[in-house]
PDB file of N, H, CA, C and O in Angstrom:
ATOM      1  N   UNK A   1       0.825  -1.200   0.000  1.00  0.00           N
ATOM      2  CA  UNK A   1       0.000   0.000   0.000  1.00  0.00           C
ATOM      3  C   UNK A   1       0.865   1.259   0.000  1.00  0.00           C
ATOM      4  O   UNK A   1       0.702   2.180  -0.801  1.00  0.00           O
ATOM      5  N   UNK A   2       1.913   1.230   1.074  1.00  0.00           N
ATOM      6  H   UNK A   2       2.045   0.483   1.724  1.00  0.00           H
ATOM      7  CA  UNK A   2       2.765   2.511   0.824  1.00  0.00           C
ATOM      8  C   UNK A   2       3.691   2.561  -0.387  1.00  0.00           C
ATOM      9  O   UNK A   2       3.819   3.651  -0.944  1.00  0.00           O
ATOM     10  N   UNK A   3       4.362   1.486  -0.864  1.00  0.00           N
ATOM     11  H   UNK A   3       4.258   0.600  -0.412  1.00  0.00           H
ATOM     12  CA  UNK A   3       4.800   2.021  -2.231  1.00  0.00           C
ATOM     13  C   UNK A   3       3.901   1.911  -3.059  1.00  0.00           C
ATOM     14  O   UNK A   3       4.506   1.563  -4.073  1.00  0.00           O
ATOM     15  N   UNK A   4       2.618   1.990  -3.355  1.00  0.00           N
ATOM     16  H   UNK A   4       2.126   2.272  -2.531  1.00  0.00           H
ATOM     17  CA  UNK A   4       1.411   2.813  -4.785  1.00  0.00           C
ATOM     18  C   UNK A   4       1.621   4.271  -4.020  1.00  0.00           C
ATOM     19  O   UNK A   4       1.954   5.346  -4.519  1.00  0.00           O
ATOM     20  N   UNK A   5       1.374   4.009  -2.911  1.00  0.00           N
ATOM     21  H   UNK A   5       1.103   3.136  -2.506  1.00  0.00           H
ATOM     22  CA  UNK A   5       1.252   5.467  -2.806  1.00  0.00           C
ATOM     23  C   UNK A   5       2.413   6.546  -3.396  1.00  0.00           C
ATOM     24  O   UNK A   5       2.401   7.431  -4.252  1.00  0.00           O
ATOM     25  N   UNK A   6       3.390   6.006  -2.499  1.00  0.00           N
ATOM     26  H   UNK A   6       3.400   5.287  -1.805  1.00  0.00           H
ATOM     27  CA  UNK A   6       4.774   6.963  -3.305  1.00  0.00           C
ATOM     28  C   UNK A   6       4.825   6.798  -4.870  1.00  0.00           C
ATOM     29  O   UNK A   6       5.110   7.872  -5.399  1.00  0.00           O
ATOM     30  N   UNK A   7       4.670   5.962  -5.605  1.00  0.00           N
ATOM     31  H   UNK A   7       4.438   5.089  -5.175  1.00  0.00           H
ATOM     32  CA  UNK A   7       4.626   5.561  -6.996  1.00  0.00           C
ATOM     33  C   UNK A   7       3.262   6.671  -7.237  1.00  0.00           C
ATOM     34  O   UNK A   7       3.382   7.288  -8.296  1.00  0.00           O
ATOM     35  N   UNK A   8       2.432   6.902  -6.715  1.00  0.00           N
ATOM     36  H   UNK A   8       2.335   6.401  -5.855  1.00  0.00           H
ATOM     37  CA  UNK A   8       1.287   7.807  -7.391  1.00  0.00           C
ATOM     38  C   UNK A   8       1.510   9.062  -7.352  1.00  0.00           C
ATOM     39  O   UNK A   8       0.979   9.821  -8.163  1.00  0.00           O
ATOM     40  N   UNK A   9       2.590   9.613  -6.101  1.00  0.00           N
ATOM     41  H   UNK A   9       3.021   8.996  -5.442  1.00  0.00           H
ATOM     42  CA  UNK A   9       3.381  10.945  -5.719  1.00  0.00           C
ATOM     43  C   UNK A   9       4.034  11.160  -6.497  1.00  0.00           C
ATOM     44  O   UNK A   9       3.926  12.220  -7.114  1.00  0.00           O
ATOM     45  N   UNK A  10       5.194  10.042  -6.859  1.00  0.00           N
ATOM     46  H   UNK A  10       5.282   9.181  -6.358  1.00  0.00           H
ATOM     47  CA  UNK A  10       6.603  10.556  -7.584  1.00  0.00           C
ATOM     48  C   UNK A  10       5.512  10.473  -9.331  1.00  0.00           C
ATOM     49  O   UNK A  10       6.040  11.033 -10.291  1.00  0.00           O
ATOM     50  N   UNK A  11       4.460   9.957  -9.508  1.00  0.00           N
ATOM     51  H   UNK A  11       4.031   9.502  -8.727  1.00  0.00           H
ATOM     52  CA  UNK A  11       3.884   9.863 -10.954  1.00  0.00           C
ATOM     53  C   UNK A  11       3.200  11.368 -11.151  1.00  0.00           C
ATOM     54  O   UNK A  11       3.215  11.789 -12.307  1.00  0.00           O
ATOM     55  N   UNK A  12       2.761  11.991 -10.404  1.00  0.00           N
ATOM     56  H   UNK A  12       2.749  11.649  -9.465  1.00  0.00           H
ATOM     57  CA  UNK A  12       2.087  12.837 -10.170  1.00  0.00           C
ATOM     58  C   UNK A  12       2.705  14.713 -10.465  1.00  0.00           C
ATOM     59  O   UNK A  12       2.394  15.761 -11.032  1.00  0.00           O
ATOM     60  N   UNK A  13       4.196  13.816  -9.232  1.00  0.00           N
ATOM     61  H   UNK A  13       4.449  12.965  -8.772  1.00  0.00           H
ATOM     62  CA  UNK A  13       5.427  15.512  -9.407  1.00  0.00           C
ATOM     63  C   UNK A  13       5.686  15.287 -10.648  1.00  0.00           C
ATOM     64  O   UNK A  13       5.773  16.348 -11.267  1.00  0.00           O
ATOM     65  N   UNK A  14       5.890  14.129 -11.452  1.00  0.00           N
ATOM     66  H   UNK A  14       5.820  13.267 -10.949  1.00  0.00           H
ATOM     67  CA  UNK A  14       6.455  14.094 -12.543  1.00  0.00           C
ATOM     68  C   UNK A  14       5.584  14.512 -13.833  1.00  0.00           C
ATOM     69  O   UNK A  14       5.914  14.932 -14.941  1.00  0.00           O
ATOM     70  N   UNK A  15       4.615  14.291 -13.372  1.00  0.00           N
ATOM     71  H   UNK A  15       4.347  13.949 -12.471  1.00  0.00           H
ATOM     72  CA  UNK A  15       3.532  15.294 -14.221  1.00  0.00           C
ATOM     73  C   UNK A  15       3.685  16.766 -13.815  1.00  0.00           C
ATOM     74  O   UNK A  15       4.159  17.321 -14.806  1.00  0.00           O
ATOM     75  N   UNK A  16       3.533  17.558 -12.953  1.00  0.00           N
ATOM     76  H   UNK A  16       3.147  17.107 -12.148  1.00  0.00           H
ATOM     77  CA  UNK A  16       3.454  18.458 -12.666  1.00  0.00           C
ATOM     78  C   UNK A  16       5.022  19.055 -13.549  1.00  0.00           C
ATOM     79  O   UNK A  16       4.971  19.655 -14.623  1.00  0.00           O
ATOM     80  N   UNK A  17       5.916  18.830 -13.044  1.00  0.00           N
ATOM     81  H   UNK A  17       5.958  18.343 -12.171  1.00  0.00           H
ATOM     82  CA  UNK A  17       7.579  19.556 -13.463  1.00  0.00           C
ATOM     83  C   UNK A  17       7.330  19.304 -15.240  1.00  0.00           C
ATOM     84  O   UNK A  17       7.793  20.127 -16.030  1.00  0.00           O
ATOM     85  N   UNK A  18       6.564  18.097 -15.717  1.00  0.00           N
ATOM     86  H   UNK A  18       6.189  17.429 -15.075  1.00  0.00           H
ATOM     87  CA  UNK A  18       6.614  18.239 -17.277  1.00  0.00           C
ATOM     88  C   UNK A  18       5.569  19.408 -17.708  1.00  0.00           C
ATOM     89  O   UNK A  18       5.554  19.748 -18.891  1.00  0.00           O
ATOM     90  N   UNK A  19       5.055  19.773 -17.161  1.00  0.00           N
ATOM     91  H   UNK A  19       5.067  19.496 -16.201  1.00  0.00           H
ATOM     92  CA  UNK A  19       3.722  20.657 -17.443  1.00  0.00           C
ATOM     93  C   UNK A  19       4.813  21.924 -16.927  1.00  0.00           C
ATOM     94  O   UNK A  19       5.389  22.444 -17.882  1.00  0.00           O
ATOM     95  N   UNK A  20       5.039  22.277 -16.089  1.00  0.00           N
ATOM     96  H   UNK A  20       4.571  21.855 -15.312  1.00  0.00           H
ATOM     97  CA  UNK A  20       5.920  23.549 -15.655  1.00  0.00           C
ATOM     98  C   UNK A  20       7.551  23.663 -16.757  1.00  0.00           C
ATOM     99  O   UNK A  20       8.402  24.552 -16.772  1.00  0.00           O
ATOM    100  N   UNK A  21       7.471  22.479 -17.499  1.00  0.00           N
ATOM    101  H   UNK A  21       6.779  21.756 -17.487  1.00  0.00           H
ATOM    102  CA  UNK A  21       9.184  22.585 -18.495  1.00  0.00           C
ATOM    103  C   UNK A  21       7.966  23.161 -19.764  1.00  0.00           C
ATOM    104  O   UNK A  21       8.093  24.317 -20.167  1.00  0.00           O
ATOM    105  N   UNK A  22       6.884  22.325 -20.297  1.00  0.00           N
ATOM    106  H   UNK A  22       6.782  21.386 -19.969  1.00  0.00           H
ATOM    107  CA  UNK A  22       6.112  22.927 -21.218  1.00  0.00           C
ATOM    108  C   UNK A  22       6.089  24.283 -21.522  1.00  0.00           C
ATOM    109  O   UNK A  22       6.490  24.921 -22.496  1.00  0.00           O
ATOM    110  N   UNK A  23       5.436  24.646 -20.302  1.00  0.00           N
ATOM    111  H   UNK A  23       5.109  24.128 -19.511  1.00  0.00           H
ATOM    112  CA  UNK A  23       4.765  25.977 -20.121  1.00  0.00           C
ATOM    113  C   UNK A  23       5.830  27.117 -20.202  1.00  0.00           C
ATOM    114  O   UNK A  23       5.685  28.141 -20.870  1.00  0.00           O
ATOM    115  N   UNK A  24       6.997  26.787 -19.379  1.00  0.00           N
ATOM    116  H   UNK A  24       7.114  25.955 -18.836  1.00  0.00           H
ATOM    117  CA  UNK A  24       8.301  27.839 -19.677  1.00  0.00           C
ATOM    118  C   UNK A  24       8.584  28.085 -20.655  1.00  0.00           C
ATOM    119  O   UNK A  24       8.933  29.230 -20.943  1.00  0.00           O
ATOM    120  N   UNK A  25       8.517  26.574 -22.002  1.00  0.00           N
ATOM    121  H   UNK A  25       8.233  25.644 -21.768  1.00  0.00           H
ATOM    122  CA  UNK A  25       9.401  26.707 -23.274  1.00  0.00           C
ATOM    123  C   UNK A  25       8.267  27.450 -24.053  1.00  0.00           C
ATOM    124  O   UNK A  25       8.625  28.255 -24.913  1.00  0.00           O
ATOM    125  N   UNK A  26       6.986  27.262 -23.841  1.00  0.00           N
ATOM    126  H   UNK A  26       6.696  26.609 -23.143  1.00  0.00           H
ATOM    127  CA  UNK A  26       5.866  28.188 -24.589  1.00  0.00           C
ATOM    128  C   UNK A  26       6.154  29.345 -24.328  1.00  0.00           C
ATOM    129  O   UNK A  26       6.065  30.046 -25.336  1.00  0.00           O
ATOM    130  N   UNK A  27       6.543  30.034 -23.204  1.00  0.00           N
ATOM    131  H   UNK A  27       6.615  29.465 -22.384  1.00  0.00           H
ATOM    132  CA  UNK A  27       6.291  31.417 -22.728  1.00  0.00           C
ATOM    133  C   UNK A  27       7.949  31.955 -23.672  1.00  0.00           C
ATOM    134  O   UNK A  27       7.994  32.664 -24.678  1.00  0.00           O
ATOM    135  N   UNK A  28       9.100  31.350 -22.949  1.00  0.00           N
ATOM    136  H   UNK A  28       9.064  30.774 -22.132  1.00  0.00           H
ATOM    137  CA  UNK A  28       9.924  31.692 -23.772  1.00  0.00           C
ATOM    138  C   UNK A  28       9.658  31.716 -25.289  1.00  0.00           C
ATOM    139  O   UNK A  28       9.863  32.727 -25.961  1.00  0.00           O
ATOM    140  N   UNK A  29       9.213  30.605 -25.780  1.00  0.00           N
ATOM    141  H   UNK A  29       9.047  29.784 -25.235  1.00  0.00           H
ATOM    142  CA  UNK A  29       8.756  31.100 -27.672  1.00  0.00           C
ATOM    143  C   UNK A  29       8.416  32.025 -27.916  1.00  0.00           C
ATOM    144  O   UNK A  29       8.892  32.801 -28.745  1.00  0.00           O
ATOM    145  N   UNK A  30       7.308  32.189 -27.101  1.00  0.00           N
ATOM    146  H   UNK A  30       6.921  31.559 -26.428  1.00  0.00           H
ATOM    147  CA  UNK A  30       6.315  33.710 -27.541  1.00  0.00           C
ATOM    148  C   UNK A  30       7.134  34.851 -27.254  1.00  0.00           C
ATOM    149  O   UNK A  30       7.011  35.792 -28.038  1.00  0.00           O
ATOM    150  N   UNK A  31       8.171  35.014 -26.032  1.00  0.00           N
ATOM    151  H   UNK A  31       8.271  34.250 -25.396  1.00  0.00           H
ATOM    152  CA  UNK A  31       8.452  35.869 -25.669  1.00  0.00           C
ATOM    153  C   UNK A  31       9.963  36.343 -27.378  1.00  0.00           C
ATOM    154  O   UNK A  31      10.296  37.419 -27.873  1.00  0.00           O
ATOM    155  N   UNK A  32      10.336  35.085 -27.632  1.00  0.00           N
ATOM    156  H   UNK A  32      10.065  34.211 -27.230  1.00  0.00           H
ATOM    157  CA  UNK A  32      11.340  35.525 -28.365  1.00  0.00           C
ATOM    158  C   UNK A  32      10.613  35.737 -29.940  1.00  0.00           C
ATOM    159  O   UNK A  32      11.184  36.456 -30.760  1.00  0.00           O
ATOM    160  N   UNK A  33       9.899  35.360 -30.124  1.00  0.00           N
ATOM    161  H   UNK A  33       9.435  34.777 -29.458  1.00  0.00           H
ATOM    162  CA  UNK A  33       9.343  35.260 -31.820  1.00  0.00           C
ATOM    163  C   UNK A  33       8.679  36.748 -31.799  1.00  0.00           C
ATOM    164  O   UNK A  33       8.465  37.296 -32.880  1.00  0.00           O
ATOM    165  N   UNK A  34       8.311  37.486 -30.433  1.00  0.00           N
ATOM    166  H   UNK A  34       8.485  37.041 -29.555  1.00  0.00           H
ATOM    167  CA  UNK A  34       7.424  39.025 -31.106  1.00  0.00           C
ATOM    168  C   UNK A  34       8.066  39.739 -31.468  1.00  0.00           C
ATOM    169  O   UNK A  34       7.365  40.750 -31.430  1.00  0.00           O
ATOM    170  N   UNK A  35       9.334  40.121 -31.977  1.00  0.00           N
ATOM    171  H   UNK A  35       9.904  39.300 -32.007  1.00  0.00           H
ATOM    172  CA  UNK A  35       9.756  41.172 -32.307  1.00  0.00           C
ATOM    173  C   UNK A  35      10.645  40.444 -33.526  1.00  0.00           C
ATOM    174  O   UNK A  35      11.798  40.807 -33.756  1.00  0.00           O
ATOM    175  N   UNK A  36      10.106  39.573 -34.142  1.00  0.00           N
ATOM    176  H   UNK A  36       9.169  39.278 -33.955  1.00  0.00           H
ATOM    177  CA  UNK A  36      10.349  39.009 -35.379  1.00  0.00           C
ATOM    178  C   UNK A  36       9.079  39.479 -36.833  1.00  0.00           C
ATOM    179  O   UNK A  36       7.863  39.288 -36.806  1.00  0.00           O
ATOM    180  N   UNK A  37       9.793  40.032 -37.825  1.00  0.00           N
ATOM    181  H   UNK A  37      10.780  40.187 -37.847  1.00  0.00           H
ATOM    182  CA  UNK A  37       8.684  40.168 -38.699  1.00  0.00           C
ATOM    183  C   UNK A  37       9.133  39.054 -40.217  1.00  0.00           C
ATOM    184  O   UNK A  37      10.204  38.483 -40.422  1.00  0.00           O
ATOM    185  N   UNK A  38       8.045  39.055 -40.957  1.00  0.00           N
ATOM    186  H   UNK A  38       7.175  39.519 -40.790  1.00  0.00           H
ATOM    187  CA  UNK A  38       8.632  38.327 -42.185  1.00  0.00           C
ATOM    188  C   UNK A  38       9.623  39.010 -43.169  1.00  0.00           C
ATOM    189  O   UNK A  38       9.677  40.232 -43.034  1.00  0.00           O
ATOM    190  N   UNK A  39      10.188  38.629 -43.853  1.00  0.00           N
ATOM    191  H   UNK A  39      10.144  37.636 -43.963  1.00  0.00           H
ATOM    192  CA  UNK A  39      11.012  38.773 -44.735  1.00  0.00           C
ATOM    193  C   UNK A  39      10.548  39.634 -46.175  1.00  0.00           C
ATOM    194  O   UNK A  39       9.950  39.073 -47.093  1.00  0.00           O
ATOM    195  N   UNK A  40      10.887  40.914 -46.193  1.00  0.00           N
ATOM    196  H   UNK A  40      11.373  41.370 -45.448  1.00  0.00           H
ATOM    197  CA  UNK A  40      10.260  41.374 -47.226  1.00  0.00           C
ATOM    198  C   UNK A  40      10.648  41.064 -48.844  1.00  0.00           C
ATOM    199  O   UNK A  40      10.120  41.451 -49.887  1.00  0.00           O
ATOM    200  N   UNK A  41      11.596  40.354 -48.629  1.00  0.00           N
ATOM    201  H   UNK A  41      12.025  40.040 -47.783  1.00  0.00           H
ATOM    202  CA  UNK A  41      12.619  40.422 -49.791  1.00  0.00           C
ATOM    203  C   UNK A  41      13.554  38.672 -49.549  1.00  0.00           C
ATOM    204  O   UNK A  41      13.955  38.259 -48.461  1.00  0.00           O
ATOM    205  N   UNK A  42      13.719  37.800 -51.145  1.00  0.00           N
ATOM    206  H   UNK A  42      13.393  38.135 -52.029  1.00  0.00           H
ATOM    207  CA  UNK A  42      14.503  36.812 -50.984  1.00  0.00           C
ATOM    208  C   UNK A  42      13.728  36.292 -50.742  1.00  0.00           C
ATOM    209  O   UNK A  42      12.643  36.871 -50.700  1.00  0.00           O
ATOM    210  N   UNK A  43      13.825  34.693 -50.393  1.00  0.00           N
ATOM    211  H   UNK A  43      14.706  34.223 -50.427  1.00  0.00           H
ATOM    212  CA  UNK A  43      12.556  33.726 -50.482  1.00  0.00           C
ATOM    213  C   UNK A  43      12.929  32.230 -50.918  1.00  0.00           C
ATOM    214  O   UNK A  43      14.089  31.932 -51.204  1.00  0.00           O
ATOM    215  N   UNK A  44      12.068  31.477 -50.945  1.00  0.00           N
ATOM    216  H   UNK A  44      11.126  31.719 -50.712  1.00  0.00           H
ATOM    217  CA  UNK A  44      12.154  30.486 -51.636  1.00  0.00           C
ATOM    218  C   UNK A  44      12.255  30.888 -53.457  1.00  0.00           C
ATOM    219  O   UNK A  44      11.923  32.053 -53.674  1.00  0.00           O
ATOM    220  N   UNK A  45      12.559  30.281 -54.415  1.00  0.00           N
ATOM    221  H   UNK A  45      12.828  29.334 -54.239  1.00  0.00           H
ATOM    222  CA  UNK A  45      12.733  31.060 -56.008  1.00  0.00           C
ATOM    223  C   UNK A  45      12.848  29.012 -57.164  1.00  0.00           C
ATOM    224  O   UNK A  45      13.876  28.336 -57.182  1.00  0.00           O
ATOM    225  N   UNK A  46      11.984  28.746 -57.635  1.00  0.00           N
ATOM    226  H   UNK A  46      11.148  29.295 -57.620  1.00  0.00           H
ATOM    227  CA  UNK A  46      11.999  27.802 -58.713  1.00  0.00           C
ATOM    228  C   UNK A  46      13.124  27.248 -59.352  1.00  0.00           C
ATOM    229  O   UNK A  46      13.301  27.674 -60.494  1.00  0.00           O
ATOM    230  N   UNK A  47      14.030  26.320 -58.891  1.00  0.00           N
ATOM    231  H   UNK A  47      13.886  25.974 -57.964  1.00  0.00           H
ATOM    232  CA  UNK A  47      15.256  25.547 -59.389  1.00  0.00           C
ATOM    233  C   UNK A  47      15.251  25.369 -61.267  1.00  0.00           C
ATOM    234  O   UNK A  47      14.451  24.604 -61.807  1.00  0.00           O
ATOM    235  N   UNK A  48      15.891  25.894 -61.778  1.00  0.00           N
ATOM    236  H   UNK A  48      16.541  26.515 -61.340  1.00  0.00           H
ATOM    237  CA  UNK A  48      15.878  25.533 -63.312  1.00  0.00           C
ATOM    238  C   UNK A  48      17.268  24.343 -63.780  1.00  0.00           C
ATOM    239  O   UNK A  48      18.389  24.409 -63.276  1.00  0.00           O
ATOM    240  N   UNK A  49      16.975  23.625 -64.513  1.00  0.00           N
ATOM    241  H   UNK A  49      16.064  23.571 -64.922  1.00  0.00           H
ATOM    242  CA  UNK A  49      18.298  23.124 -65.104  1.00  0.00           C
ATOM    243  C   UNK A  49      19.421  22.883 -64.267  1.00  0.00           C
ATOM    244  O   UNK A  49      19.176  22.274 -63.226  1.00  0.00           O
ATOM    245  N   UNK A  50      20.975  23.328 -64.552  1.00  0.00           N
ATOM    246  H   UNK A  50      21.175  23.823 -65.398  1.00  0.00           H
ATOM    247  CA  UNK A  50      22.053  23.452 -63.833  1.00  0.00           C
ATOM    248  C   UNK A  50      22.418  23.767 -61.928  1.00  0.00           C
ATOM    249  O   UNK A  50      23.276  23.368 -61.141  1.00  0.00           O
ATOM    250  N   UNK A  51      20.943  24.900 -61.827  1.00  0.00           N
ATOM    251  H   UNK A  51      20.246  25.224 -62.466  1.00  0.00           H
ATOM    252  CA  UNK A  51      21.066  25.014 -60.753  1.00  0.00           C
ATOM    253  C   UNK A  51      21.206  23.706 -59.463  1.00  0.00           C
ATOM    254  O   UNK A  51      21.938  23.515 -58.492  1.00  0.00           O
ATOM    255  N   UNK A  52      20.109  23.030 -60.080  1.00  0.00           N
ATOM    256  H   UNK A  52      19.514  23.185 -60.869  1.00  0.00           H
ATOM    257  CA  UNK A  52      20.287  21.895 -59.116  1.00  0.00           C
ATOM    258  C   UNK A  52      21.246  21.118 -58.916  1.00  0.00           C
ATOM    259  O   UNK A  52      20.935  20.147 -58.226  1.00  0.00           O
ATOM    260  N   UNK A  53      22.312  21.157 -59.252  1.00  0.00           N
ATOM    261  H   UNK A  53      22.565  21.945 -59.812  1.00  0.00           H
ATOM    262  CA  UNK A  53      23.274  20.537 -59.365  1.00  0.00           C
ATOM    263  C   UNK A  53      24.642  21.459 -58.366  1.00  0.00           C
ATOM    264  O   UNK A  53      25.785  21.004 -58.320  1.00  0.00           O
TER     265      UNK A  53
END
């Protein structure tokens, strides 16, 4: 009975700390991508012939 229990604790923190690593790496994304805009110029451009090579 006492080790489910600890097994349902340590299953439980270990949910919790993956949900708190999630949530940091979301906040950091957002925080670094807003002061990003698109590219006005250059791009992807249609491979002809030689180029591919």
């Amino acid at each position: 009975m006492v080790g489910t229990l600890l097994g349902v604790k340590a299953f439980r923190r270990g949910v919790f700390v993956a949900s708190l690593a999630v949530l940091a790496s979301a906040i950091v994304k957002m925080l670094s991508n807003r002061d990003h805009s698109q590219p006005e110029n250059g791009g992807w451009r249609q491979l002809a012939g030689p180029d591919f090579r």
